[in-house]
Structures are given as structure tokens and as C-alpha cells.
C-alpha positions, -999 to +999 in steps of 0.1 A: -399+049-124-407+084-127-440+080-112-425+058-078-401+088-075-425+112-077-445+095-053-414+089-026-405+127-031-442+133-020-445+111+013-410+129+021-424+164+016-451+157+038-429+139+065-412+171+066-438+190+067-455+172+096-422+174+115-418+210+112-457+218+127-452+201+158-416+215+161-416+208+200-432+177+205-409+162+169-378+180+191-386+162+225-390+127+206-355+135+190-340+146+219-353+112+239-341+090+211-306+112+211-302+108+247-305+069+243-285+062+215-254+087+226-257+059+257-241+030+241-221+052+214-200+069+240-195+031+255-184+016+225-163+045+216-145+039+254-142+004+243-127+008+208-104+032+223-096+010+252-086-023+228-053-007+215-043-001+257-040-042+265-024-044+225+004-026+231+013-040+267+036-067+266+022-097+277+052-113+299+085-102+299+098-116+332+088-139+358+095-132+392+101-168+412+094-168+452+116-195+469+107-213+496+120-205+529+132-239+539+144-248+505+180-266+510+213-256+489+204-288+467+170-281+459+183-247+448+209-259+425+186-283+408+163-253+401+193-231+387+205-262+359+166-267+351+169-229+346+201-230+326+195-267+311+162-278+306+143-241+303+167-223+281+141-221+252+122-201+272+142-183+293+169-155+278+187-154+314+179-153+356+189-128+386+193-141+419+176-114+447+181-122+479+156-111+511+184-091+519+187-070+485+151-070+485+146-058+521+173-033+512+157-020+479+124-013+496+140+006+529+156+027+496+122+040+492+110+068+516+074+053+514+082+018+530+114+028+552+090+039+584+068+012+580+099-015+574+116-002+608+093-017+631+098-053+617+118-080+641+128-096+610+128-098+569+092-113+561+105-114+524+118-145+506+146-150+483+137-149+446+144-152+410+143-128+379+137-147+350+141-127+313+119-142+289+128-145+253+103-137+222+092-177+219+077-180+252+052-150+245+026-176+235-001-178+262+005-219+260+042-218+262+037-193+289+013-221+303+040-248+301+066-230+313+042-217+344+036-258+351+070-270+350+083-244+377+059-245+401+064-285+399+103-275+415+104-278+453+122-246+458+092-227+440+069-214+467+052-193+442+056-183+402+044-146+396+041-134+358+028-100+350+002-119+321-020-127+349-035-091+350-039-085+314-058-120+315-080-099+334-080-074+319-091-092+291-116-106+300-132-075+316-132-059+278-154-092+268-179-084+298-180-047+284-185-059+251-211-080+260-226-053+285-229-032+258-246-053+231-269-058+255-276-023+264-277-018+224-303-043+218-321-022+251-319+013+233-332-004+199-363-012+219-365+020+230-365+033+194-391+013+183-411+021+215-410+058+213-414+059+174-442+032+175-462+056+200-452+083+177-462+078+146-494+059+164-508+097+175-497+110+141-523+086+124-548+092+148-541+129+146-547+126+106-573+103+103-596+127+082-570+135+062-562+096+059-601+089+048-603+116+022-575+101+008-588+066+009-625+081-010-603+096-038-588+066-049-555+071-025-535+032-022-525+019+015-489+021+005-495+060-006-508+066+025-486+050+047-457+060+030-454+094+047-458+079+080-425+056+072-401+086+062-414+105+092-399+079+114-372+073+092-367+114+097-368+114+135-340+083+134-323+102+113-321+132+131-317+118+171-288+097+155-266+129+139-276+147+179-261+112+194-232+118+175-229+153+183-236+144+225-211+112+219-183+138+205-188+164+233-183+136+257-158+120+245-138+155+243-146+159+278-133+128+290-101+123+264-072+140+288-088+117+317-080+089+293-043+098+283-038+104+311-042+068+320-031+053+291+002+075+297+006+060+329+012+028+306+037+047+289+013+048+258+001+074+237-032+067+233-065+089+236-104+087+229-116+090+195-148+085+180-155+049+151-146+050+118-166+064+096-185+032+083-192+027+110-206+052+120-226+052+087-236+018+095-245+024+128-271+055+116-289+035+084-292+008+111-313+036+134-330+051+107-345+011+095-353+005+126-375+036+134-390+032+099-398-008+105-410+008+135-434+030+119-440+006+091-455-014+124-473+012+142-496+021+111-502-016+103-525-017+137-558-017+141-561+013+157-551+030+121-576+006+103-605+037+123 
């Protein structure tokens, strides 16, 4: 045990060593790695911090119903005692708002009075208000109720507030899956630029590697070094992702409470947890070390 210690506290002494006497090429490669991973980092972090923003929105709390414009007394009536009657599970209570009160709520507003003035007539159409009660938040029950009023003949159209968190929704699965994508992407690049990497570090120290060999030296002894150095420039690019990912997501986080306050909740960017975080850098530094582990199985490090 002591000897495989000894042996691993070697092969990382001369990693480091090897790092530190090309400081500006081992610098660029870190830099290019850093660059690459603070890429998806900052976009999960925008998505982690993002979830909690269509959590905390209600999903439906009323339902606005458009009537139609020839709809007769009767038809109305029938609508109002399904309302009262046969919807009452769902529905905590109704408002009435005619065109009228609507027409005259918007000319309240400075913004639409001008541009309401040069109207013949009231293009808007009588609707309902519907309070929804804690039961029907269920997407299915909002479903259900959804189906069985636009079925009513007075119901020209059924407007509920869930439709654009729906979308919202589903845009967050397209960035998630955007992003594990582009993750899968920079772990390519990772083993790309550390393959290449370590490749002209064995053909750099091929004497080296053949006096070892004559005296004895086993292939895992000798490749051993070559591992930890990629495992040391993973290391390193991931702590200078983190650092990058922390300066942008300091630069951006008014922008986003801003927004999220808009929403009327307190919300702002911050980065994972930290296992994750953890996770996310023993996953870097395994893959540059597979990586290397590859690059000085070739042939070419067989000369």
C-alpha cells in the first residue's frame, strides 16, 4: 500500500512538474477548456434559477369567458345555472362585464383612449369572470372544466391564464434538453483538446519514456503521469469555469430580478449547490484523465 502511494505521489509530482515548464502553452489549454465548460455552467445555472419563476406562478386563478355576439337571453341564462348548478366544484363565483364596462375601462387608460376614439363602434364582446377555487388547479380538471364550457353556445371563446405557463413549460424542457446537448458537445471538446495534449507530451518525452522502459520502468509507471496531468488540466479549467460562470452570473443577476420582479417574485441568479458542483468537476477531471488514459494507449506512444 505504501509502495502504490508512493508511486501515485510520484506520477503527480511529475504532472506538476510538467505543467509548470510549459506554463503558457498548460495556461492556453486551461483557458480553452475554461472557456467551454463556463458555456453550459452559466446555462444550467440560468435554468436552475429560472425553475423556481413558473413554481411560484399560479397556474389558473380565473377564466375569462368571451360570449358570442348573437347569443340570445336564453342561451345566456342556461350558461349562468351551468355556472351556478352544474360547475360549482370548480368555480368559487362569476362577474358579468359587459362591452360597455369593458370599452369603458380601457378609454380609463390614457394609452388606448386616442386609439379607442376613432372606432364607429364597441368591437369588444360581453364576457364572464370566473374565480376558480383550489380543486380545479389540477391541469385535468382544468381540462374538463375547459371542455364543458366551450361546448355552451354562448361561449365564443374560453381564455385561462395556464395556457402561457404551458408554454412556458415547455420552453424550460427545450432548454434542458438544449443544454444537455451542448454538455455532451463541450465533453467532446475535453477529450479532444486533452487527447491532442497529452499526445505532444508523449512525443515530447519519448527519450525520457525509453530510458525508463531499459531500467525496468512498468507501462502503468509510465503512463501514470500522463493520466494525473490531464486529470490536472480538468481540474484546473473547471475551478476557472467556475470562477467565469460566477462573474457572469453576477453580471447578469439585477437583469434577472428584475424580471422575476415584474412577476412580483423575489427571485435572483445563483450558482448549483455545492454537490453539484463537486459532481460536476470529478466528472471533468475523469473525463480528461479517460482522455489521457486514451491518448497514451495509441500507437503513436508505442515509438
Amino acid at each position: 500500500m505504501i509502495r502504490w502511494l508512493r508511486q501515485h505521489r510520484y506520477a503527480l509530482r511529475v504532472a506538476i512538474i510538467r505543467l509548470a515548464t510549459r506554463p503558457l502553452s498548460s495556461l492556453a489549454n486551461i483557458i480553452v477548456l475554461a472557456l467551454a465548460l463556463a458555456v453550459p455552467f452559466i446555462g444550467w445555472s440560468l435554468l436552475l434559477s429560472t425553475q423556481p419563476l413558473a413554481q411560484h406562478i399560479p397556474i389558473a386563478t380565473e377564466m375569462t369567458l368571451f360570449i358570442q355576439a348573437d347569443a340570445s337571453p336564453e342561451q345566456r341564462q342556461a350558461l349562468e345555472t351551468q355556472l351556478n348548478q352544474e360547475l360549482d366544484q370548480w368555480i368559487e363565483g362569476f362577474e358579468f362585464i359587459s362591452r360597455d364596462q369593458a370599452l369603458d375601462s380601457l378609454k380609463d387608460n390614457p394609452s388606448w383612449d386616442q386609439a379607442l376614439s376613432v372606432l364607429d363602434e364597441n368591437p369588444l364582446p360581453d364576457a364572464y369572470i370566473l374565480q376558480l377555487n383550489d380543486q380545479s388547479q389540477a391541469e385535468n380538471s382544468i381540462a374538463q372544466l375547459v371542455t364543458a364550457l366551450e361546448a355552451e353556445p354562448a361561449v365564443e371563446q374560453v381564455l385561462l391564464d395556464i395556457d402561457w405557463l404551458q408554454k412556458l413549460d415547455t420552453l424550460l424542457d427545450f432548454a434542458r434538453q438544449a443544454l444537455l446537448f451542448l454538455s455532451l458537445g463541450v465533453i467532446l471538446i475535453v477529450i479532444g483538446t486533452v487527447f491532442n495534449t497529452i499526445r505532444l507530451q508523449a512525443l515530447n518525452h519519448q527519450e525520457e519514456i525509453a530510458v525508463a522502459r531499459l531500467v525496468g520502468a512498468t507501462e502503468d509507471f509510465v503512463r501514470r503521469p500522463f493520466l494525473y496531468f490531464g486529470a490536472l488540466i480538468g481540474f484546473f479549467a473547471s475551478l476557472l469555469a467556475l470562477l467565469m460562470g460566477g462573474f457572469a452570473l453576477g453580471f447578469f443577476s439585477d437583469t434577472f430580478a428584475r424580471i422575476a420582479a415584474s412577476y412580483h417574485i423575489n427571485l435572483s441568479l445563483h450558482l448549483p449547490d455545492v454537490l453539484s458542483i463537486a459532481l460536476s468537476l470529478a466528472l471533468v477531471v475523469i473525463v480528461a484523465a479517460l482522455a489521457a488514459r486514451w491518448s497514451v494507449s495509441r500507437p503513436v506512444y508505442q515509438l
